[in-house]
Every structure is written in structure tokens, then in C-alpha cells.
Jmol script that loads the backbone (N, CA, C; Angstrom):
load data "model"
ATOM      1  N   UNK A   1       0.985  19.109 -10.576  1.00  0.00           N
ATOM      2  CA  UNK A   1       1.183  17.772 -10.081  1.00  0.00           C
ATOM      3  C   UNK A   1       0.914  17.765  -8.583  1.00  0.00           C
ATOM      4  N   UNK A   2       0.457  17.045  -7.532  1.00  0.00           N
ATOM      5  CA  UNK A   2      -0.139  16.466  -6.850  1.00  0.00           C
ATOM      6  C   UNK A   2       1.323  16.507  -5.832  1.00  0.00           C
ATOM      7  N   UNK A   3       1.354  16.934  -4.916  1.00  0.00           N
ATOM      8  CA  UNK A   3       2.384  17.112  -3.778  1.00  0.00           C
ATOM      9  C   UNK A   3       2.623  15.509  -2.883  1.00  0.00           C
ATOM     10  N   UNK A   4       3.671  14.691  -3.639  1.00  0.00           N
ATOM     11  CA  UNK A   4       3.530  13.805  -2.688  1.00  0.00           C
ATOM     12  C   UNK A   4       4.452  13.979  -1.665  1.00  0.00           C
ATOM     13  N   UNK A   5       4.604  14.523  -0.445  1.00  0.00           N
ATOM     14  CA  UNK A   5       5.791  14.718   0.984  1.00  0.00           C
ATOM     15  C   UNK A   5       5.519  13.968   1.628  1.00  0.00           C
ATOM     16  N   UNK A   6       6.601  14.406   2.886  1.00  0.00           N
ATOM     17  CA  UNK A   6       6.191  13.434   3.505  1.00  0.00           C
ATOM     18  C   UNK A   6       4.949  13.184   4.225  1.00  0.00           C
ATOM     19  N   UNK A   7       4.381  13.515   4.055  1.00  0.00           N
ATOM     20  CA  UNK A   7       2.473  13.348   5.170  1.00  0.00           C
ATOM     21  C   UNK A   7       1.955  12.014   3.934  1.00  0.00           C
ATOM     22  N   UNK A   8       1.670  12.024   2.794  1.00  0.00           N
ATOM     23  CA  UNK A   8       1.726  11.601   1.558  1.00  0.00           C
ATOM     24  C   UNK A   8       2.726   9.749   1.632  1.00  0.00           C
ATOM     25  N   UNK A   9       3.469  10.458   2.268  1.00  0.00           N
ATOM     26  CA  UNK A   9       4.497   8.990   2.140  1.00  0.00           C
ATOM     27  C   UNK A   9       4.608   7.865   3.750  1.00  0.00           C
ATOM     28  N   UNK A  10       4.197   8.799   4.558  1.00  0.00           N
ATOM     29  CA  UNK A  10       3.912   7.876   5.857  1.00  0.00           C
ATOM     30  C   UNK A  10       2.285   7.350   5.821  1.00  0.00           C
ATOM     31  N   UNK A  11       1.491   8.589   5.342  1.00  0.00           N
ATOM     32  CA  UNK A  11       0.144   7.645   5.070  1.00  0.00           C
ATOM     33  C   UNK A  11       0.010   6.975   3.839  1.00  0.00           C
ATOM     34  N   UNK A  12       0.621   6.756   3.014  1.00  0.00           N
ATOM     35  CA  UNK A  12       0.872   5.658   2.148  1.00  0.00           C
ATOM     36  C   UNK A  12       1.520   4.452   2.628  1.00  0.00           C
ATOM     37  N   UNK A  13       2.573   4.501   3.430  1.00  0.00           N
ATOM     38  CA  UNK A  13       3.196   3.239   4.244  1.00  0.00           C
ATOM     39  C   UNK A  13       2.442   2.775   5.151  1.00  0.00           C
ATOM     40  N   UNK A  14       1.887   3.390   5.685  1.00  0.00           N
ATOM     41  CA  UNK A  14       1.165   2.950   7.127  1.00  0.00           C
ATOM     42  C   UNK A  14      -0.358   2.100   6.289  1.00  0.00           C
ATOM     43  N   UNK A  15      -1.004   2.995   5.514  1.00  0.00           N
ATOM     44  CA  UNK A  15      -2.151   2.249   5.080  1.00  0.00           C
ATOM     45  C   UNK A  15      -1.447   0.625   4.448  1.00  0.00           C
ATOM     46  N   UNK A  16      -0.363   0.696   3.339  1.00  0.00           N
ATOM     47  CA  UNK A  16       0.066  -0.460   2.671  1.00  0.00           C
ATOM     48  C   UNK A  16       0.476  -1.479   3.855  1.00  0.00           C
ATOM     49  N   UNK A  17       1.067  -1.081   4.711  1.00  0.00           N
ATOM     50  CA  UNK A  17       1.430  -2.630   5.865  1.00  0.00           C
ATOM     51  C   UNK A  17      -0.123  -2.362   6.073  1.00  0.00           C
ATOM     52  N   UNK A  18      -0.798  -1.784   6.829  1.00  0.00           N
ATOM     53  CA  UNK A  18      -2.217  -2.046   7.478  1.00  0.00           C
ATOM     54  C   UNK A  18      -3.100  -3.409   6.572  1.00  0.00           C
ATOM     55  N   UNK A  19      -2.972  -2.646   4.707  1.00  0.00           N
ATOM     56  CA  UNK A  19      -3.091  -3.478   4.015  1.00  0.00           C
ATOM     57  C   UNK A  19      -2.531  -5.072   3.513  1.00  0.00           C
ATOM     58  N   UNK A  20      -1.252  -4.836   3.839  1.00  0.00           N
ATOM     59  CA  UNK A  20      -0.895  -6.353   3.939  1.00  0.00           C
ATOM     60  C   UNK A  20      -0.820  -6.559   5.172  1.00  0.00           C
ATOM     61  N   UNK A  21      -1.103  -6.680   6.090  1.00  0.00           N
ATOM     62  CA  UNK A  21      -1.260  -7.171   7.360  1.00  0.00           C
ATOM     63  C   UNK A  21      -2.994  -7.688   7.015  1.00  0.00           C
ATOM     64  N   UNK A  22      -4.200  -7.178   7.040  1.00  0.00           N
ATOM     65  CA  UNK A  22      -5.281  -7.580   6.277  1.00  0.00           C
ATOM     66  C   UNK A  22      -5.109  -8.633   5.932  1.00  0.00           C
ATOM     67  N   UNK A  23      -4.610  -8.552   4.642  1.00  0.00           N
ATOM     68  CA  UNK A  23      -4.029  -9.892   3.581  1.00  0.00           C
ATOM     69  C   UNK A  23      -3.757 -11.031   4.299  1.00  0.00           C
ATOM     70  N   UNK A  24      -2.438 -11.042   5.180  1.00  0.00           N
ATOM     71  CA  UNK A  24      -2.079 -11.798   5.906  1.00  0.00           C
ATOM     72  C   UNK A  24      -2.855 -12.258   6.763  1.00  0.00           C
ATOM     73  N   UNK A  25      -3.839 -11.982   7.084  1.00  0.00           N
ATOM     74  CA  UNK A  25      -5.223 -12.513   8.421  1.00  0.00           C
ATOM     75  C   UNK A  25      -5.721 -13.554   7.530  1.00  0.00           C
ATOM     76  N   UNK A  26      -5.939 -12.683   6.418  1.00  0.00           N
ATOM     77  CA  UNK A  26      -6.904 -14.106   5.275  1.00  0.00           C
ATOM     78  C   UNK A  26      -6.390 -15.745   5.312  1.00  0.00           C
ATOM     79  N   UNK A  27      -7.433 -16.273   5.962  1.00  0.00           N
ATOM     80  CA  UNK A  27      -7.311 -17.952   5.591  1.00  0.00           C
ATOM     81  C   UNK A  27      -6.855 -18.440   4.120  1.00  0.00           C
ATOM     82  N   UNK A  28      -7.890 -17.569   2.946  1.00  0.00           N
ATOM     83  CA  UNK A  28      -7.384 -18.008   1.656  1.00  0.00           C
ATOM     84  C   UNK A  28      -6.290 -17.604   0.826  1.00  0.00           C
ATOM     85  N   UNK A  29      -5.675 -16.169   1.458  1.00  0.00           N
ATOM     86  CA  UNK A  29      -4.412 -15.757   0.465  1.00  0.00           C
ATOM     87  C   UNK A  29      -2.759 -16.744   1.253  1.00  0.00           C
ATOM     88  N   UNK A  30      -2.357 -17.081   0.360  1.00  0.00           N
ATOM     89  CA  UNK A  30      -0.657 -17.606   0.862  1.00  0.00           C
ATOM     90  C   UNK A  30      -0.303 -16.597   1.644  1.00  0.00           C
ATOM     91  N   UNK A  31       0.448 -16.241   2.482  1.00  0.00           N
ATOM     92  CA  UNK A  31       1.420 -15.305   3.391  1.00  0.00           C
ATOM     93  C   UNK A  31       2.651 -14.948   3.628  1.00  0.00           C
ATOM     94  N   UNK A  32       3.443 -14.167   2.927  1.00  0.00           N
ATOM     95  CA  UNK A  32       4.418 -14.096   3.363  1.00  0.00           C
ATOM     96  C   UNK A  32       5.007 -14.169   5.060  1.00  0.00           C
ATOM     97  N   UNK A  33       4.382 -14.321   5.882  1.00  0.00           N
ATOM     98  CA  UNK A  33       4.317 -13.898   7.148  1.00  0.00           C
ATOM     99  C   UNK A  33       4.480 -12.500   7.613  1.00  0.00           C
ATOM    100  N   UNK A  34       4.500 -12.780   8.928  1.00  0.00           N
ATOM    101  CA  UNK A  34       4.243 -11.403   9.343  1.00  0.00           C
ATOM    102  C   UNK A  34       5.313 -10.552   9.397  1.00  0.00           C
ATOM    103  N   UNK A  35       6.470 -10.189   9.689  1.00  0.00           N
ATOM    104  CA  UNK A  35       7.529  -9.178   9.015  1.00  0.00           C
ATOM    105  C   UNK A  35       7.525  -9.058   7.375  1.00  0.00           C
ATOM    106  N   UNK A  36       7.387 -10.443   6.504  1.00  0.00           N
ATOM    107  CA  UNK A  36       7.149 -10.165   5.238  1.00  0.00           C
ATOM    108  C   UNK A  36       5.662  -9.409   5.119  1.00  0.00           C
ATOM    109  N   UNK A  37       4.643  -9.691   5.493  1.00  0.00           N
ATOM    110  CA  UNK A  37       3.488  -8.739   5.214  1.00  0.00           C
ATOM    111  C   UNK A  37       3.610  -7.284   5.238  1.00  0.00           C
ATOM    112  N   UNK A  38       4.506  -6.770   6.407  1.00  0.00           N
ATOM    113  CA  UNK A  38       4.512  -5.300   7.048  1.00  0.00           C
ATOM    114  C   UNK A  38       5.651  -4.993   5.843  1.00  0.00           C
ATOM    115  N   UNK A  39       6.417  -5.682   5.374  1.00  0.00           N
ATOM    116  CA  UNK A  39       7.508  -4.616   4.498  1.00  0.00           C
ATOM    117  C   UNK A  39       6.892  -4.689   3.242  1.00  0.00           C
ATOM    118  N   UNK A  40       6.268  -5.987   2.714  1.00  0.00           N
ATOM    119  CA  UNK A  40       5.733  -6.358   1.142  1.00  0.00           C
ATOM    120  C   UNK A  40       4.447  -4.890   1.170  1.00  0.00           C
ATOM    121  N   UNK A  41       3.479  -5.094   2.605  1.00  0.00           N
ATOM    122  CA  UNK A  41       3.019  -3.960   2.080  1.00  0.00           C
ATOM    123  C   UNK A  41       2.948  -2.532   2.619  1.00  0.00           C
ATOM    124  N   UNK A  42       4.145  -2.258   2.940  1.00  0.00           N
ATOM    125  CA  UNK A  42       4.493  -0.850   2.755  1.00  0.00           C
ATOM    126  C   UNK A  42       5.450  -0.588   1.893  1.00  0.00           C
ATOM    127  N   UNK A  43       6.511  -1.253   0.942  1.00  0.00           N
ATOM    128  CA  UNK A  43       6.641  -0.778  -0.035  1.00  0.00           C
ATOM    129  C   UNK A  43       5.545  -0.913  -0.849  1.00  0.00           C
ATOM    130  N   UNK A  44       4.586  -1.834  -0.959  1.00  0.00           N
ATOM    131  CA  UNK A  44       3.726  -1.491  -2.224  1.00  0.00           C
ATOM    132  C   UNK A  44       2.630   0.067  -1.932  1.00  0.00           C
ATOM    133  N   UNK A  45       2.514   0.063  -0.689  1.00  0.00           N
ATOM    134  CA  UNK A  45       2.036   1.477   0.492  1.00  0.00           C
ATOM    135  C   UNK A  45       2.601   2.786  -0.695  1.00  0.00           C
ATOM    136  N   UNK A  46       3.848   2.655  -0.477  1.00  0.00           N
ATOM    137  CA  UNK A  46       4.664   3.692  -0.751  1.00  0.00           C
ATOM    138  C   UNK A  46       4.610   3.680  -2.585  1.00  0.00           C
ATOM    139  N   UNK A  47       4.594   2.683  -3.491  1.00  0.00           N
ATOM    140  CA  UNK A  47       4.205   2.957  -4.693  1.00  0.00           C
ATOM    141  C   UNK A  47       2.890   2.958  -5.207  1.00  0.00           C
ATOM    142  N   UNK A  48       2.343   2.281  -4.344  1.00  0.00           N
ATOM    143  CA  UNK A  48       0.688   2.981  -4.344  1.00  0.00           C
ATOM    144  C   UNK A  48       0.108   4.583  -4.392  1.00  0.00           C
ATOM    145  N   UNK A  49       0.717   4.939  -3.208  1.00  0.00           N
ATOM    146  CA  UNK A  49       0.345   6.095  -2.931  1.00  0.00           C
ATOM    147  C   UNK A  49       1.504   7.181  -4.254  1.00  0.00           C
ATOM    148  N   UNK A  50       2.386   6.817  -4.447  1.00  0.00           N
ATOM    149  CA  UNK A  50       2.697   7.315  -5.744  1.00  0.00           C
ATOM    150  C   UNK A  50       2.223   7.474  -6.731  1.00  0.00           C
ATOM    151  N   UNK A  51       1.679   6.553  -7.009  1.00  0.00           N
ATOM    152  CA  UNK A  51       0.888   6.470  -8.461  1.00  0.00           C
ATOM    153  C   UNK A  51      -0.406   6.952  -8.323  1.00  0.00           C
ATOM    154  N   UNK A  52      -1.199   6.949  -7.113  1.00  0.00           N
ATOM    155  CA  UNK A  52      -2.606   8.238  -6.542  1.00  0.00           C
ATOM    156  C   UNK A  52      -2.211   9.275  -6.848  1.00  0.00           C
ATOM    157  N   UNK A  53      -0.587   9.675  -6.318  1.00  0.00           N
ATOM    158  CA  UNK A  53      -0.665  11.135  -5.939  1.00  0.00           C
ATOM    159  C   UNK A  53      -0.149  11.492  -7.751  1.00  0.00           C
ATOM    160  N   UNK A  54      -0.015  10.701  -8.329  1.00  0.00           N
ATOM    161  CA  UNK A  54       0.229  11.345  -9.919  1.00  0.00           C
ATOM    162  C   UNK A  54      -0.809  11.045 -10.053  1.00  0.00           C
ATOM    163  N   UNK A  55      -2.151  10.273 -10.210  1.00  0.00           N
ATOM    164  CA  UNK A  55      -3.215  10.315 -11.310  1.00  0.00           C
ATOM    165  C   UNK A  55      -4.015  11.160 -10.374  1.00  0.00           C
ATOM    166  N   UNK A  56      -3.844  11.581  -9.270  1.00  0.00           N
ATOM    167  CA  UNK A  56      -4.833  12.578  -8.701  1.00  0.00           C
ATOM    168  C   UNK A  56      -4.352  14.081  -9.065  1.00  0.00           C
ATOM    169  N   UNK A  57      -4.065  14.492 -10.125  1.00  0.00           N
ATOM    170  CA  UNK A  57      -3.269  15.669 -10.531  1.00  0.00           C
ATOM    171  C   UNK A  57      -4.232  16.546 -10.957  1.00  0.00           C
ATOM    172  N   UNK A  58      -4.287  17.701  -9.714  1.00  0.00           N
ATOM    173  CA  UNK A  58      -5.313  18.673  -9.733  1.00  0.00           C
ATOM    174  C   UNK A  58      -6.582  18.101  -9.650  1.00  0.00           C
ATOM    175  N   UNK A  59      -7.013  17.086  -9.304  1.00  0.00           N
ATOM    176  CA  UNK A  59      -8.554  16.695  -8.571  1.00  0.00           C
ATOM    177  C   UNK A  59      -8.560  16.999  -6.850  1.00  0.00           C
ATOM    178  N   UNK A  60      -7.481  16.554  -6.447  1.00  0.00           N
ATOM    179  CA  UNK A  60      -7.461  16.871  -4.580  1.00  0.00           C
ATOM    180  C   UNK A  60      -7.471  18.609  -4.797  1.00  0.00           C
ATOM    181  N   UNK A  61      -8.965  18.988  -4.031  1.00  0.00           N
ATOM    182  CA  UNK A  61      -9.004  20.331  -3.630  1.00  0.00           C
ATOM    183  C   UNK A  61      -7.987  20.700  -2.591  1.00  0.00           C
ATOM    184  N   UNK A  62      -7.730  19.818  -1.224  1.00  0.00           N
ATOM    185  CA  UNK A  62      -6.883  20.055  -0.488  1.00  0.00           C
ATOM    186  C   UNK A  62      -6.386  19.090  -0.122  1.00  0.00           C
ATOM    187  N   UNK A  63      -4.993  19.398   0.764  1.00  0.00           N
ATOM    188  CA  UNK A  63      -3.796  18.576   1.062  1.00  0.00           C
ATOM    189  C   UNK A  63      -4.243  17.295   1.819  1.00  0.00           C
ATOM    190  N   UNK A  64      -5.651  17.783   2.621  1.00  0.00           N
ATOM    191  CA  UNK A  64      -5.810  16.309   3.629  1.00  0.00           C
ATOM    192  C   UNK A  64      -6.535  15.520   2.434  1.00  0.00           C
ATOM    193  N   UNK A  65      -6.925  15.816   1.824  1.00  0.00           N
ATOM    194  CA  UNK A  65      -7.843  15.477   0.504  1.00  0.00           C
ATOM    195  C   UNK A  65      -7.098  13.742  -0.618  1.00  0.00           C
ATOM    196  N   UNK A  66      -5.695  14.824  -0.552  1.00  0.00           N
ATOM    197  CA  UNK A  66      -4.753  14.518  -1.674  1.00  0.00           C
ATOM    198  C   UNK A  66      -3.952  13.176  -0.656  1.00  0.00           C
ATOM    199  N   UNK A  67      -3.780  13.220   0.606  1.00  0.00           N
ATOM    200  CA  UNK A  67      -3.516  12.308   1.779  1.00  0.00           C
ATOM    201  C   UNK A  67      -4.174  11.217   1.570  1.00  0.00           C
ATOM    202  N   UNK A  68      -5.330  11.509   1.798  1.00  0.00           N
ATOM    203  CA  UNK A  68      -6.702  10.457   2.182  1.00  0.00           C
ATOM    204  C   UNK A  68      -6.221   9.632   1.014  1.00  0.00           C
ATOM    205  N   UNK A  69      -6.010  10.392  -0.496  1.00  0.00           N
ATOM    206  CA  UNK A  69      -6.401   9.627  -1.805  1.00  0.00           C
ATOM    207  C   UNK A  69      -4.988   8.607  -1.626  1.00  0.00           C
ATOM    208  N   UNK A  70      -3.757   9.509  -1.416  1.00  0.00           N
ATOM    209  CA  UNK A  70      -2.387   8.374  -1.440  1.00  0.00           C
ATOM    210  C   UNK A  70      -2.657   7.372  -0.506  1.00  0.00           C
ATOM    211  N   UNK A  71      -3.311   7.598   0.678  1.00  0.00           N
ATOM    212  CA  UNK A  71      -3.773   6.794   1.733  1.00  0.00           C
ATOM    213  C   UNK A  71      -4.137   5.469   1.069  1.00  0.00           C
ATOM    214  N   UNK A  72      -5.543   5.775   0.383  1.00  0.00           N
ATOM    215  CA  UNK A  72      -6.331   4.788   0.050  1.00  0.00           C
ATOM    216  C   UNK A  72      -5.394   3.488  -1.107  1.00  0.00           C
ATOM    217  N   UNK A  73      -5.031   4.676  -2.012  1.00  0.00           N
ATOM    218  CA  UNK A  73      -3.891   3.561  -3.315  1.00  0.00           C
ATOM    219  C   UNK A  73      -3.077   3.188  -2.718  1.00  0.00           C
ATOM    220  N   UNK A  74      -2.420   4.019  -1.582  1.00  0.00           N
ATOM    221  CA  UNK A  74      -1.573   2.614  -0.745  1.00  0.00           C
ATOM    222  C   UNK A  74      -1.531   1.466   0.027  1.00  0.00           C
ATOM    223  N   UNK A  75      -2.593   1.345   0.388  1.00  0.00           N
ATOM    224  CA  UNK A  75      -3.414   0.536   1.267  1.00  0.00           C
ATOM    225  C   UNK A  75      -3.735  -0.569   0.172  1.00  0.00           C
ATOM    226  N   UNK A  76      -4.301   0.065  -0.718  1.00  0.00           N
ATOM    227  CA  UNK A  76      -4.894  -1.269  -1.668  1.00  0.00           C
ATOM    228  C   UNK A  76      -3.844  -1.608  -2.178  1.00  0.00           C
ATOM    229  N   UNK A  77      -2.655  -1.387  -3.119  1.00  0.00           N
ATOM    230  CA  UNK A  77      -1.295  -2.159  -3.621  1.00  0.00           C
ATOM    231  C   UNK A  77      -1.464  -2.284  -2.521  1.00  0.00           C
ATOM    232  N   UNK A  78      -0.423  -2.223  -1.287  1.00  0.00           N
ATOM    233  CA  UNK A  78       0.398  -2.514   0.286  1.00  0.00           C
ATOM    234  C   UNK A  78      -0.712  -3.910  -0.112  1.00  0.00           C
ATOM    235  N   UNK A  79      -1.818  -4.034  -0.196  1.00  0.00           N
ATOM    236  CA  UNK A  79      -2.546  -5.413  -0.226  1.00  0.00           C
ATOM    237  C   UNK A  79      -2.101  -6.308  -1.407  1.00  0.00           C
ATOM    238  N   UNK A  80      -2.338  -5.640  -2.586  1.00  0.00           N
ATOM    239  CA  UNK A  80      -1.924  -6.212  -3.428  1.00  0.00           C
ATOM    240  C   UNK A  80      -0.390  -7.392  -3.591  1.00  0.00           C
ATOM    241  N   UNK A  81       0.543  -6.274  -3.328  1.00  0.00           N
ATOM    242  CA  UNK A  81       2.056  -6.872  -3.032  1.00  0.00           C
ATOM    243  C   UNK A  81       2.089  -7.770  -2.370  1.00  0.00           C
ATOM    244  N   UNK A  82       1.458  -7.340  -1.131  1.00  0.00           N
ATOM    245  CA  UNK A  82       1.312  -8.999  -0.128  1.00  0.00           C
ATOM    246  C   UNK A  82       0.978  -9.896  -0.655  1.00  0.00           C
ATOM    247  N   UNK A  83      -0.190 -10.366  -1.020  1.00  0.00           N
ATOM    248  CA  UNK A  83      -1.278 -10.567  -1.813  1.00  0.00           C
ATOM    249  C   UNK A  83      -0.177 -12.097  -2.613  1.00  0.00           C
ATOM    250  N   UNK A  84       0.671 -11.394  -3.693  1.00  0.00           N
ATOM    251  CA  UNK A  84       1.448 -11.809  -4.846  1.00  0.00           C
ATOM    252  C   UNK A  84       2.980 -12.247  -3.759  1.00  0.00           C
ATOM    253  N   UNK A  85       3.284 -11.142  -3.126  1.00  0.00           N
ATOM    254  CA  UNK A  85       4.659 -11.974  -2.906  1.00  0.00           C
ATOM    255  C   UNK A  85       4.232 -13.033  -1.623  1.00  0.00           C
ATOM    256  N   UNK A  86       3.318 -13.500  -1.343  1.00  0.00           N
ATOM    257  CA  UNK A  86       3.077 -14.647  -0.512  1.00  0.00           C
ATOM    258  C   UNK A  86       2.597 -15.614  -1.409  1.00  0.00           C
ATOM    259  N   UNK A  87       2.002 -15.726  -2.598  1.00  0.00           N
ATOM    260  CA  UNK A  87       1.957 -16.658  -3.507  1.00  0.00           C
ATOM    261  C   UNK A  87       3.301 -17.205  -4.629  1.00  0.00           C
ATOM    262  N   UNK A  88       3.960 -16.264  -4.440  1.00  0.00           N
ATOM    263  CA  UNK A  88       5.277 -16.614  -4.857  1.00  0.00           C
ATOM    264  C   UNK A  88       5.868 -16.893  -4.149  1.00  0.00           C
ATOM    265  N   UNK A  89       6.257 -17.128  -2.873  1.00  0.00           N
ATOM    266  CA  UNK A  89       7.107 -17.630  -1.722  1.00  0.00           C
ATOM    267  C   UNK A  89       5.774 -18.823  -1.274  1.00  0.00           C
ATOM    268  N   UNK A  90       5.453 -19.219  -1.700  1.00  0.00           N
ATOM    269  CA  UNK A  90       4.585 -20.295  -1.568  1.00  0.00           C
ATOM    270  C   UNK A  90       4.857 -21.772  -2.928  1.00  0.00           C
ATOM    271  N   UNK A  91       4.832 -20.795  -4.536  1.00  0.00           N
ATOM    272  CA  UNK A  91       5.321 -21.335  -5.146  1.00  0.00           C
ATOM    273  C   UNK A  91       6.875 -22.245  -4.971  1.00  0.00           C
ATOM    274  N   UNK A  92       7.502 -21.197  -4.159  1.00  0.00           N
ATOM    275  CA  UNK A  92       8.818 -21.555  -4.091  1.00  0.00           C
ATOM    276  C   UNK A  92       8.897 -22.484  -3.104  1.00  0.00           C
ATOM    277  N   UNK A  93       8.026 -22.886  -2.248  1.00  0.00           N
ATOM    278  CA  UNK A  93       8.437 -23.682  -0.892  1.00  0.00           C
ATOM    279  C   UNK A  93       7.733 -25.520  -1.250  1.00  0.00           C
TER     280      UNK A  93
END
end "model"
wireframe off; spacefill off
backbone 0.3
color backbone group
């Protein structure tokens, strides 16, 4: 299984807000705003990069490898989450 620590879990957070912060620039997605963007997507950051670092199981040759990959799935959920919980706090308003 795929080492997720902490290197794994700060570049998963950091890409997911980067990613909902993104989100949040967009004219066309709803917004949670901006403290909601940075937490919506770094927890989704942080289960993003979870779910990389399990389906990347034994494909990352090395650790910066296996980073990059939690990096990337966190970044894209961290977008995603935003993404959804600004259309639902939109619904609601």
C-alpha cells in the first residue's frame, strides 16, 4: 500500500485549497467564498489525496512520485468539493 504521511497529506491540502480557491475565481461556479473555498477544498485535498495514495498501490516508483500523484487527486476533489458545496449554499440562499 502506498505511504500516505505526512509529505502526502500537506501536499494533498495545499493542492485541494489551491484547487478550490481556482473554483472560487470562476465567474460560472456558485462560491462558497473565500474561507469556505480554502477549507471545502482542503478537506476534499486531504480525501483526494487519500484515495490516489490507495489506488496508486505499487505504481509510484518513488516517494516524490507517490506525492506528486496525492498532490494531483487532491487538487482535483479540493476542486470538486468547492465546486458542490458552493452550489449547495447557493441552493440554500
Amino acid at each position: 500500500m502506498a505511504d500516505f504521511g505526512l509529505g502526502g497529506i500537506i501536499a494533498s491540502v495545499i493542492a485541494g485549497a489551491a484547487g478550490g480557491k481556482a473554483v472560487d475565481a470562476s465567474p460560472k461556479t456558485p462560491s462558497p467564498g473565500g474561507l469556505g473555498s480554502l477549507l471545502g477544498g482542503g478537506a476534499g485535498g486531504a480525501i483526494g489525496g487519500l484515495i490516489t495514495s490507495q489506488l496508486a498501490n505499487g505504481l509510484a516508483g518513488t516517494d516524490i512520485a507517490a506525492i506528486v500523484g496525492q498532490a494531483v487527486g487532491g487538487g482535483v476533489l479540493g476542486a470538486v468539493v468547492t465546486a458542490v458545496l458552493g452550489m449547495v449554499l447557493k441552493k440554500k440562499a
